[in-house]
C-alpha positions in Angstrom: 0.0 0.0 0.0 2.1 3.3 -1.3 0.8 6.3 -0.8 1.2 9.2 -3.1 1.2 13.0 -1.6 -0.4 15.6 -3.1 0.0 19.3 -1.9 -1.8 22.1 -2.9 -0.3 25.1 -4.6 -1.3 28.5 -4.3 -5.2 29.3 -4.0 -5.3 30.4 -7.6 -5.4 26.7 -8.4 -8.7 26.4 -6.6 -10.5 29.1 -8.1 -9.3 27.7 -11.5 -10.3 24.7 -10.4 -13.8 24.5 -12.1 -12.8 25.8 -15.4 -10.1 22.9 -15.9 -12.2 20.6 -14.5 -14.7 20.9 -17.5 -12.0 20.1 -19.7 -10.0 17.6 -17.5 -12.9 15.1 -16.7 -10.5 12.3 -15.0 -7.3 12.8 -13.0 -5.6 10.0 -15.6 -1.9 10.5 -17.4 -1.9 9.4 -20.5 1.4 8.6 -21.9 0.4 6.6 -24.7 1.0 7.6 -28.6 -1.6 5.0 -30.1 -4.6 2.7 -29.5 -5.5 -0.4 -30.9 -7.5 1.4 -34.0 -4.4 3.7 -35.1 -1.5 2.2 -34.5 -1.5 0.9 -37.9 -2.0 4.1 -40.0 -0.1 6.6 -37.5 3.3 4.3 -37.2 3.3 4.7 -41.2 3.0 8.1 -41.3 5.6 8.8 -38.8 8.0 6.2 -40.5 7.4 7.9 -43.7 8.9 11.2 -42.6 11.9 9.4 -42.4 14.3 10.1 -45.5 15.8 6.4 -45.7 12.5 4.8 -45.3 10.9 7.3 -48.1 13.9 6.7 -50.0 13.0 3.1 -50.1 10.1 3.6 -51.1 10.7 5.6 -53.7 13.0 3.0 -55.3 10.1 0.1 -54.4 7.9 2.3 -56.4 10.3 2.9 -59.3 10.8 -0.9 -59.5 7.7 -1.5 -60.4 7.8 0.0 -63.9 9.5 -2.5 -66.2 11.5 0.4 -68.2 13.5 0.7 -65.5 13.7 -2.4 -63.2 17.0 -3.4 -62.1 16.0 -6.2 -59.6 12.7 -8.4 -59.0 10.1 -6.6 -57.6 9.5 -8.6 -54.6 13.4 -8.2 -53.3 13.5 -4.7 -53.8 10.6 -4.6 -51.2 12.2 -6.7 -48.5 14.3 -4.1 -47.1 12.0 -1.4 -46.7 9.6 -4.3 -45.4 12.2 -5.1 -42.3 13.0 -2.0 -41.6 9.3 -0.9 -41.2 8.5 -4.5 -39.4 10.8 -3.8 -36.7 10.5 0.0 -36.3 6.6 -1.3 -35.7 7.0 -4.0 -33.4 9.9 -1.8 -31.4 7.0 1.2 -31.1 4.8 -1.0 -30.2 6.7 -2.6 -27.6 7.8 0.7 -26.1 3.9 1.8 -26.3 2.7 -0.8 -24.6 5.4 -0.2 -21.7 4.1 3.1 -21.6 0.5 1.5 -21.1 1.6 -0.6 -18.1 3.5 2.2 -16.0 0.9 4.6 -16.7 -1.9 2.2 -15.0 0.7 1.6 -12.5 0.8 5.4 -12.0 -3.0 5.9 -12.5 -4.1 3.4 -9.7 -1.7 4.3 -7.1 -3.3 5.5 -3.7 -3.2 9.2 -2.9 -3.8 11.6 -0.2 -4.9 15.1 -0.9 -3.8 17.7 1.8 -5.9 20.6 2.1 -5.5 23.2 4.5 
């Protein structure tokens, strides 16, 4: 049973207190970048803002016009294909990490002093 110990500021925060209240429903942190739905879409977009991996891509894409094909299309896609795989599952293990500490965090006793 840990406690955790929360002291009031300045009384400013308690006459803000209904104002960020509407907006700040629960008292959760939220560390997370992704949910179940957008994990997918979102890891892509950020790994596409990365030169190499675009680069890749452009080369996967240029491959697949038979003017200028230097190697079959399949292997030109591997590498971009294991460097995207990993990036994914690394994000998503780091992600999830984040998941578990911030429950930890969230459901953590505390004790409001108020004078």
């Amino acid at each position: 049973n840990k406690w955790r110990i929360v002291l009031p500021g300045s009384g400013r925060q308690w006459k803000d207190w209904k104002q960020a209240s509407a907006f700040y429903s629960g008292n959760g942190i939220q560390t997370t970048k992704y949910t179940w739905f957008t994990f997918v879409p979102q890891n892509l977009f950020e790994q596409f803002h990365r030169l190499g991996n675009l680069y890749f891509f452009f080369l996967v894409v240029l491959n697949w016009f038979p003017q200028v094909e230097v190697f079959h299309r399949e292997i030109t896609m591997l590498p971009l294909l294991v460097v995207l795989l990993a990036s994914m599952i690394k994000d998503a293990i780091e992600d999830y990490r984040k998941y578990q500490y911030d429950k930890t965090i969230n459901f953590t006793k505390t004790r409001v002093y108020n004078k």
